[in-house]
C-alpha positions in Angstrom: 123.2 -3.2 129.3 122.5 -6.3 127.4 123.0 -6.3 123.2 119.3 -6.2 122.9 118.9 -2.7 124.7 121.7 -1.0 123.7 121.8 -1.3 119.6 118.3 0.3 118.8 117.1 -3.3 117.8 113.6 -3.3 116.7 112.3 -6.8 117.1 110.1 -8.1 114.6 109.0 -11.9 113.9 111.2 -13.8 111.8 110.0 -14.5 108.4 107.6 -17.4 108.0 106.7 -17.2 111.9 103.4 -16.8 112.9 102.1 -15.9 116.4 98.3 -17.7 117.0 96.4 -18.2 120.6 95.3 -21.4 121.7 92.2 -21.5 123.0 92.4 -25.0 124.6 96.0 -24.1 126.6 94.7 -20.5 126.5 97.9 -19.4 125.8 99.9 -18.1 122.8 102.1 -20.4 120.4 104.7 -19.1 118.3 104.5 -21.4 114.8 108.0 -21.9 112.4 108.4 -24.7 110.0 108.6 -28.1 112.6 108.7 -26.1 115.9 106.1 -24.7 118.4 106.5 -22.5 121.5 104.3 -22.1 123.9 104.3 -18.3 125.6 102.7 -18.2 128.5 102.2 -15.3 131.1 102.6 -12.1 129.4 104.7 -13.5 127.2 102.2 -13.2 124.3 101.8 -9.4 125.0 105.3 -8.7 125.2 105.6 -10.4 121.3 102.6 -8.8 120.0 104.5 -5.3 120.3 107.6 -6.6 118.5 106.4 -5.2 115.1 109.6 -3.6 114.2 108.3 -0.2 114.5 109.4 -0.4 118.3 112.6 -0.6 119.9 113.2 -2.9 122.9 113.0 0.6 125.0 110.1 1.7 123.4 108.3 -2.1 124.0 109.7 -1.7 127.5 108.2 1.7 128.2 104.4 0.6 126.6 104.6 -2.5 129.3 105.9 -0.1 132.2 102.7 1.8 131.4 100.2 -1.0 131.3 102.2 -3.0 134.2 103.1 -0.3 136.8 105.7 -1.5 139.5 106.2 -4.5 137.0 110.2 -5.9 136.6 109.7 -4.9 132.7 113.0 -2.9 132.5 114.9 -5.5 133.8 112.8 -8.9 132.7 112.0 -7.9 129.2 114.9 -7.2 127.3 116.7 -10.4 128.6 113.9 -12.6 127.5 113.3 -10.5 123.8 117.5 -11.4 123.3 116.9 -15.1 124.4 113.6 -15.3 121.2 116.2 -13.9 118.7 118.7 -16.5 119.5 116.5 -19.2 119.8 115.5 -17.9 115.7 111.8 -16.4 116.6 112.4 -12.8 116.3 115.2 -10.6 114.0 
């Protein structure tokens, strides 16, 4: 069990980042200060659920719905742990 599923985290956006979609790359961007990234896949849909109401379970399960047979149990929190150390989510 990785830090991210096991302490109740409930990822939110860090303060000052904004989540936008680009049209042209038709992909989402995550905005700070001097840095962009690009999400692509579902990346954009697993962000949009990191509100800080939901823990990384609870953001797990809602994808396991809408993605049946998807690797979100085991893709998901792995990837949520890599935005928070890269600063993008708290």
């Amino acid at each position: 069990m990785t830090e991210a599923t096991g302490s109740g985290w409930r990822p939110v956006l860090t303060p000052g980042a904004l989540r936008r979609h680009d049209p042209v790359r038709d992909a989402v961007l995550l905005l700070l200060p001097e840095r962009v990234g690009v999400l692509t896949g579902h990346g954009g849909e697993i962000v949009e659920l990191c509100d800080g109401t939901r823990s990384v379970r609870g953001i797990v399960e809602a994808l396991a719905d809408r993605f049946p047979g998807a690797p979100v149990g085991t893709d998901v929190p792995p990837f949520l742990e890599r935005l928070r150390e890269e600063g993008w989510l708290r």
